[in-house]
N, C-alpha and C positions, 0 to 999 in steps of 0.2 A: 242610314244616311238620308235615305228621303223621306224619314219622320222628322229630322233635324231639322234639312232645310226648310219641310211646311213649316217647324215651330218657327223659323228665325223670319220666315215672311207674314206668318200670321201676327208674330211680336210685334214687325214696321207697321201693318197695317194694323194693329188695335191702339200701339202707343205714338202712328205716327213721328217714329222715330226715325227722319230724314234731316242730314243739315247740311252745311259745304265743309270744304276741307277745314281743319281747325288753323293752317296755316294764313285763310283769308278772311279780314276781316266782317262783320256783317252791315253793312249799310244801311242805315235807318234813316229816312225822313220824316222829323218829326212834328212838322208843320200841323198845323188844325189848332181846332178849339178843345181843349180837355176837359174833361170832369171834373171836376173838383171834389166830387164825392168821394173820389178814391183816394179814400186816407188810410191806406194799409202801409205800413212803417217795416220792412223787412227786417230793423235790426232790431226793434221792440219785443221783447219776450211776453210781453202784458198784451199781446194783441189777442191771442186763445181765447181770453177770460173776457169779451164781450159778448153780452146776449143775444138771443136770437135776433130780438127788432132791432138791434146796433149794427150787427153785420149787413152791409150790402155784397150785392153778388160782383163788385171789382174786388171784395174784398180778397177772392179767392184769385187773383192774379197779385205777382209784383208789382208797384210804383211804376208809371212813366219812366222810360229811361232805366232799370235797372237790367244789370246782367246776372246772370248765376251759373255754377256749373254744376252738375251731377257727376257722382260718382257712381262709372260703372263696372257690374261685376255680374261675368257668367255670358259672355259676347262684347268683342269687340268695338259694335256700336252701340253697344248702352252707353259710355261716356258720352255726356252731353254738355255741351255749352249754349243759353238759351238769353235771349233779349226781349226783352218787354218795351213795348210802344204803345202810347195811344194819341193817336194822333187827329183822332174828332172825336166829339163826345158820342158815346155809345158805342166805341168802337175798340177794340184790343188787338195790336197785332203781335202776334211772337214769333221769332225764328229760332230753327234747332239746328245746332250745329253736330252732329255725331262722327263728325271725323272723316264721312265720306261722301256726302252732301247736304244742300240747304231746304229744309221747307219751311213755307211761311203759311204760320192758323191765323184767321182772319175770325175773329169773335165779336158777336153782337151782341151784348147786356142788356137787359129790361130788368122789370122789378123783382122777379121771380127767377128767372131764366136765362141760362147764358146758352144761344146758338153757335156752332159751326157753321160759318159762313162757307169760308173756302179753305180750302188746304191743300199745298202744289208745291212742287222744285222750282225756284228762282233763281236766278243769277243775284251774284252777291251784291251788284250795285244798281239794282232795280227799285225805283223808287214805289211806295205805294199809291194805292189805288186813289183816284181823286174821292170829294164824299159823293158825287154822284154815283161813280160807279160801283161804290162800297153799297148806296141804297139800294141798288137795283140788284143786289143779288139776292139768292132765296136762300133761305137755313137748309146747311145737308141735313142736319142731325142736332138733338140736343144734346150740350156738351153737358151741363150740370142744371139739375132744376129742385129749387125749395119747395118744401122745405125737407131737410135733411135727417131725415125718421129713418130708422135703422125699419129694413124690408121695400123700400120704395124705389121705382123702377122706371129707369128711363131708357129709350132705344135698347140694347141689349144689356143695359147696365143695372143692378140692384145695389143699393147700399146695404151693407152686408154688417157693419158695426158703425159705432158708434162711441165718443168720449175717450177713443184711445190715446196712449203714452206711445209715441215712437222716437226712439234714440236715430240720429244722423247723424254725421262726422259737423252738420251746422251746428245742432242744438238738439234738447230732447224736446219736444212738441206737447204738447197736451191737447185734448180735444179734438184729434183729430178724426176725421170721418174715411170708412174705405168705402170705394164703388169696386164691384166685381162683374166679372163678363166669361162665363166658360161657353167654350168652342171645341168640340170634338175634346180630346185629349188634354185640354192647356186652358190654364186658369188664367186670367188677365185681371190685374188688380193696381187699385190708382187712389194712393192717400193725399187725403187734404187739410190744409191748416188753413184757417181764417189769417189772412195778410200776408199768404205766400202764396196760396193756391196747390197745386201740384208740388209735395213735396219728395215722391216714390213714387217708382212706379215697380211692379214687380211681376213676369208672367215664369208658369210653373210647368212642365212637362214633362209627365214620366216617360220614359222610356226603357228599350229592354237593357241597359247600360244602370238605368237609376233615373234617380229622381234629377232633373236639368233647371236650375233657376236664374236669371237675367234679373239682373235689378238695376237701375239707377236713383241714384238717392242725393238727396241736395249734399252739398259743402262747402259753395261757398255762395256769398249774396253780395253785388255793389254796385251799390244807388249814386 
């Protein structure tokens, strides 16, 4: 039992999976100046099949304004429901709804690299940060950095494949890249699709019972 609960806290804290109750809705303001560069189409199946110098690094979040839900299985907080914002240019905000409370990732975009700005429980009607206060913070961590070569390592993350086929109850994906992160016992693994971003996440734990898997996996998207 207390290999469990490390897994199910090591799972929050590698995938971050914190949201408010699915009952309240998520409050977005979505004021600012946007990008314009981010032309990822979530219901485009043809987004895959653009080359490396065509993808930008929005490419790997949803569109302004889209919602989506995860389907989860193997823990009751893998279910997720998540919102995408951006609300000045360089900036990504998402909040994750997992059924038991809210957190909101605050992402900074360059040409290469997407930072972890912040990441914390909000109250569901808490507006975001002005751009001053967005400028002034420092990157935790790097969330994803180009380019995306199978072996290359970022904070405790390696991408581990490359050009993969992943079926989800949305679509089947082509091209997608996994990042991996093992911690004591428990694999931590996070697929991406050019024009969704995060479409799976998956961590892995044997225990003396068997092997223990959590997934959450896209199914639905709206823009």
């Amino acid at each position: 039992m207390r290999k469990l609960n490390l897994f199910v806290l090591l799972l929050v804290a590698a995938f971050l999976v914190v949201g408010c109750t699915k009952n309240d809705s998520t409050a977005l303001d979505n004021s600012g100046t946007k990008n314009s560069g981010n032309n990822a189409n979530g219901k485009n199946d043809t987004v895959g099949t653009k080359t490396d110098a065509e993808i930008s690094m929005f490419d790997y979040f949803l569109p302004d304004g889209s919602k989506a839900h995860f389907q989860g299985e193997g823990n009751e907080f893998a279910e997720l429901d998540i919102e995408v914002a951006q609300p000045f240019e360089n900036y990504v905000i998402i909040h994750e709804n997992n059924g038991g409370s809210l957190v909101r990732h605050i992402y900074k975009i360059d040409s290469h690299t997407i930072f972890l700005m912040e990441t914390g429980i909000i109250d569901t009607k808490q507006d975001f940060p002005s751009l001053e206060e967005l400028n002034a913070l420092e990157p935790i961590n790097i969330y994803l950095e180009a380019p995306f070569t199978k072996g290359k390592s970022f904070n405790n993350w390696t991408i581990v494949d490359t050009d993969v086929t992943l079926e989800t109850p949305y679509k089947v994906f082509t091209d997608v890249f996994v990042i991996e992160m093992k911690e004591n016992d428990i694999v931590n693994r996070k697929y991406f699709a050019a024009g969704f971003g995060e479409v799976k996440r998956e961590a892995i734990m044997q225990t003396d019972d068997g092997e223990l898997r959590v997934t959450s996996t896209l199914k639905l998207v709206d823009q």
